[in-house]
N, CA, C and O atoms as a DFTB+ gen file, in Angstrom:
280 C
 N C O
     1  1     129.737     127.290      75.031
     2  2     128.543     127.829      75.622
     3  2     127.289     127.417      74.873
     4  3     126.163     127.550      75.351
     5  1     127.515     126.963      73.803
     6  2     126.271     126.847      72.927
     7  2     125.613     125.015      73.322
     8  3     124.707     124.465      72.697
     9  1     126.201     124.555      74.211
    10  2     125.736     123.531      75.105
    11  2     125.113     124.028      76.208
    12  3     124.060     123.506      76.576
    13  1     125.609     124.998      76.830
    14  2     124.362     125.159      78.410
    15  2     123.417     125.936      77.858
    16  3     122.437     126.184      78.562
    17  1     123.465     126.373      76.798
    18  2     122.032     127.161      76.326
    19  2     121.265     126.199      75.473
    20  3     120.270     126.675      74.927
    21  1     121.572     124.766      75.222
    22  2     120.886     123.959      74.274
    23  2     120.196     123.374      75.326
    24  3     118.995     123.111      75.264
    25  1     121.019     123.121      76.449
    26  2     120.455     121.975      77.569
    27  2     119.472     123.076      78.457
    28  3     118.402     122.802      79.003
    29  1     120.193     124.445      78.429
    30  2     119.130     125.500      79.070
    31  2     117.481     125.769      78.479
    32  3     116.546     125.975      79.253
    33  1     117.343     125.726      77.081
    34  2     116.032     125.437      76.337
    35  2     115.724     124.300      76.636
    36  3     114.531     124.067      76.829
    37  1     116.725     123.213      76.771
    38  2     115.943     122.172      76.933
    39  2     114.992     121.990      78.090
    40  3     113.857     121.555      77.892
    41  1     115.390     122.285      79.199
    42  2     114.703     122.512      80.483
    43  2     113.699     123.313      81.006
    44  3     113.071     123.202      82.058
    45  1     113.618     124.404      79.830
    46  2     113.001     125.332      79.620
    47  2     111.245     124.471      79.295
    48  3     110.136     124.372      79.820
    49  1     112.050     123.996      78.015
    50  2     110.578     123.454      77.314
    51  2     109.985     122.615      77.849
    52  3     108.769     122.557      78.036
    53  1     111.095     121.609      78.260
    54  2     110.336     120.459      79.400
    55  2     109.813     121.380      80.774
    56  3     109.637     120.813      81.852
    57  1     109.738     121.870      80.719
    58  2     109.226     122.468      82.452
    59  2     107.692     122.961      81.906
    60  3     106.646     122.652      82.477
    61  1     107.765     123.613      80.944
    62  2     106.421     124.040      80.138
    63  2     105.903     123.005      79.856
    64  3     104.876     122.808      80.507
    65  1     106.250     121.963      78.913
    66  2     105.628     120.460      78.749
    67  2     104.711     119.865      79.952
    68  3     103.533     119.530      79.824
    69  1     105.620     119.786      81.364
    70  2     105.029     119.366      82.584
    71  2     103.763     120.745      83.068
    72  3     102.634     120.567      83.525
    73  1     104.230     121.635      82.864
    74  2     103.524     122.647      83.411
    75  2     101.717     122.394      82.446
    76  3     100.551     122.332      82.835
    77  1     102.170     122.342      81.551
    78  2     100.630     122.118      80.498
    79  2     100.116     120.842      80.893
    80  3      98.898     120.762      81.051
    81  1     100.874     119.762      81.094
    82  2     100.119     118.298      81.427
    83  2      99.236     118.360      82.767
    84  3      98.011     118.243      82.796
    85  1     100.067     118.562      83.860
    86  2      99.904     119.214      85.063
    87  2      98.533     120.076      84.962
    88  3      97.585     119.609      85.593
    89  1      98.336     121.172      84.307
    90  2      96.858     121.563      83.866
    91  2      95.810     121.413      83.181
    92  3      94.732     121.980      83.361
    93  1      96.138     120.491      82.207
    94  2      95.451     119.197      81.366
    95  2      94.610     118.458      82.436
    96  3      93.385     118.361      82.508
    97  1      95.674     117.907      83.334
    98  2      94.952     116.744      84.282
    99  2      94.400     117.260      85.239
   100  3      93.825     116.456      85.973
   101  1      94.323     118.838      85.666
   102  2      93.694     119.689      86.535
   103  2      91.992     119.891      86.494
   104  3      91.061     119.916      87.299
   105  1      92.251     120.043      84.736
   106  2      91.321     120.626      83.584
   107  2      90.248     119.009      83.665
   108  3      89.033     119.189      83.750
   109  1      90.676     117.811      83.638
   110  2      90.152     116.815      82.958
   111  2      89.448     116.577      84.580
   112  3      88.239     116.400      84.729
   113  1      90.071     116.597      85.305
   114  2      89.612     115.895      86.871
   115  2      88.177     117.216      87.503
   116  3      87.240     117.017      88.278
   117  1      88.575     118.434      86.787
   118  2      87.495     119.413      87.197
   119  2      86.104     119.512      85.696
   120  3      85.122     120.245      85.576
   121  1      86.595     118.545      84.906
   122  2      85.429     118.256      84.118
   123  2      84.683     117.300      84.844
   124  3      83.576     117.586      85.301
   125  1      85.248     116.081      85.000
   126  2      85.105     114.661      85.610
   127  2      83.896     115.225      86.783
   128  3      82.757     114.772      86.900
   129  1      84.330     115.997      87.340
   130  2      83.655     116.367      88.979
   131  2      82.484     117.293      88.461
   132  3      81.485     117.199      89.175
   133  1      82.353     118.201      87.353
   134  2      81.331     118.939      86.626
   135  2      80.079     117.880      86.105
   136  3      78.863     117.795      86.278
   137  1      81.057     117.188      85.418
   138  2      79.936     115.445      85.226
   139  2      79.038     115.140      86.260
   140  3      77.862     115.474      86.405
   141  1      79.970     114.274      87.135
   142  2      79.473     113.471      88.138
   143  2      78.079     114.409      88.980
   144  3      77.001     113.909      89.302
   145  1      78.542     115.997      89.209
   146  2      77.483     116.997      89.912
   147  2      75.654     116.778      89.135
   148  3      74.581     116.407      89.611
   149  1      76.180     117.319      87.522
   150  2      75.238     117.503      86.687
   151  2      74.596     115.837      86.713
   152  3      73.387     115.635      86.593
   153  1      75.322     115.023      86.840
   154  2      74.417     112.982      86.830
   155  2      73.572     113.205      88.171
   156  3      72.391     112.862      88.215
   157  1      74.330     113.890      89.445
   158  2      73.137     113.895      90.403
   159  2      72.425     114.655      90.257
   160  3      71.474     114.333      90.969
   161  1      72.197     115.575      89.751
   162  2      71.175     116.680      89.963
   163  2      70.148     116.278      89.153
   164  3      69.029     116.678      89.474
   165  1      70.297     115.273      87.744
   166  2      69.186     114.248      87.093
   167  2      68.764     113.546      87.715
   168  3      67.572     113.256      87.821
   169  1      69.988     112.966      88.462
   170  2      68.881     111.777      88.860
   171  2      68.105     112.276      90.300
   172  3      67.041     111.755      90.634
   173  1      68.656     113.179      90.986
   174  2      67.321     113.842      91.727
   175  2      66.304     114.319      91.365
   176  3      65.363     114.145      92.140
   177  1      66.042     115.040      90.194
   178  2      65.000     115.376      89.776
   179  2      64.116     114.135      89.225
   180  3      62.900     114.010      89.369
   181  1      64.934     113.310      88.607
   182  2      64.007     112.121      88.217
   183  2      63.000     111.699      89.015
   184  3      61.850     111.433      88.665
   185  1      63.714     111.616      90.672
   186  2      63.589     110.860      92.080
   187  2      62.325     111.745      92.109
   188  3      61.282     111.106      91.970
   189  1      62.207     112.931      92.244
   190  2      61.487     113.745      92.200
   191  2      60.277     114.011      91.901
   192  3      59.321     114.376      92.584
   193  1      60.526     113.602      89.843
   194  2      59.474     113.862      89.779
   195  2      58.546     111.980      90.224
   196  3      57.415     111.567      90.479
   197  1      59.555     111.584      90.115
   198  2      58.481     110.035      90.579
   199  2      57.643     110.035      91.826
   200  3      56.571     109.442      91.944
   201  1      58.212     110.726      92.702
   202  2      57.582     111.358      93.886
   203  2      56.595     111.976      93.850
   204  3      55.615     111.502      94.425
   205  1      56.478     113.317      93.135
   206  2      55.106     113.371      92.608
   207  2      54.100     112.840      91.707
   208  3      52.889     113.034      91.603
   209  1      54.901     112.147      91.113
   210  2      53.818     111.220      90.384
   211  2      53.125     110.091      91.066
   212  3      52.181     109.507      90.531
   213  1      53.509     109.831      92.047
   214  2      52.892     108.503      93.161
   215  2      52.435     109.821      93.900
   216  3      51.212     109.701      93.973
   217  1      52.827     111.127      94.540
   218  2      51.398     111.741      95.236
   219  2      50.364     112.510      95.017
   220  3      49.545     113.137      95.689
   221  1      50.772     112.162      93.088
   222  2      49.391     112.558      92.570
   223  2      48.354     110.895      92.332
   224  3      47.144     110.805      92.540
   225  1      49.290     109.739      91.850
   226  2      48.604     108.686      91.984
   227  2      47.420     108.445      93.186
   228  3      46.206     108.248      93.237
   229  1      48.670     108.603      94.200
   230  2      47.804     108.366      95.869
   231  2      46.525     109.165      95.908
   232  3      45.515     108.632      96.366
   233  1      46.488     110.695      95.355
   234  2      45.820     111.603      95.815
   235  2      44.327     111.252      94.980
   236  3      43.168     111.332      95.389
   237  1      44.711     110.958      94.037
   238  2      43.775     110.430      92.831
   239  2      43.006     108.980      93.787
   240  3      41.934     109.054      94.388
   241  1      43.348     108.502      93.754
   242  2      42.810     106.989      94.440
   243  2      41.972     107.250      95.532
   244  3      40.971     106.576      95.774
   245  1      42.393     108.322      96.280
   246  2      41.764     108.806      97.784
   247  2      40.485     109.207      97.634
   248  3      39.531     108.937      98.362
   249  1      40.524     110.270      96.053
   250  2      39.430     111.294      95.737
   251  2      38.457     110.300      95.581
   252  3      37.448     110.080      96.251
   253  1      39.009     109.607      94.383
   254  2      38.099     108.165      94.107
   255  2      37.825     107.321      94.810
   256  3      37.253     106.388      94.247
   257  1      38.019     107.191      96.099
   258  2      37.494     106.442      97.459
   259  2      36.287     107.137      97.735
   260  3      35.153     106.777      97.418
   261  1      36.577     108.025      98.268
   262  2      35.283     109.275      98.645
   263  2      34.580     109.234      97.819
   264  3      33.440     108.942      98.180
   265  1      34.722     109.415      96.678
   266  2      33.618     109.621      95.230
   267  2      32.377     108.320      95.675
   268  3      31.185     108.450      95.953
   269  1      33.382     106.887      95.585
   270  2      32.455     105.895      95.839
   271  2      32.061     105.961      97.065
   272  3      31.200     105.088      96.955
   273  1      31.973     106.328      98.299
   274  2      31.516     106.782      99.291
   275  2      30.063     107.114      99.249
   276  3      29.134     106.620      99.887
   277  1      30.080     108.311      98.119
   278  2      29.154     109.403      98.494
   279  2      27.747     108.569      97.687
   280  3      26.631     109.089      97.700
């Protein structure tokens, strides 16, 4: 008997082994996707603020049209 209880731990531990890898690679693929979210949300804001910075450029140029106008 002291064989089906050696091979019984054994199966034991390997099932836990898989069970931890299995949530390792759960763990690593729901970092991966935490990444990739937080890279867009920079580079939208970047997009962003460049956006306002060309419609404060524009707005600036306009004022200064009129200025020479007057």
């Amino acid at each position: 008997m002291g064989f089906a209880d050696d091979a019984k731990d054994a199966l034991a531990a390997t099932g836990q082994k898989i069970g931890r890898a299995a949530e390792d690679a759960k763990e690593r693929v729901s970092d991966k996707v935490d990444e990739v979210k937080a890279d867009a949300e920079v580079k939208k804001a970047e997009g962003d603020v460049k956006k306002a910075e060309a419609e404060r450029d524009a707005t600036k140029a306009k004022n200064d049209y009129k200025e020479d106008l007057r």
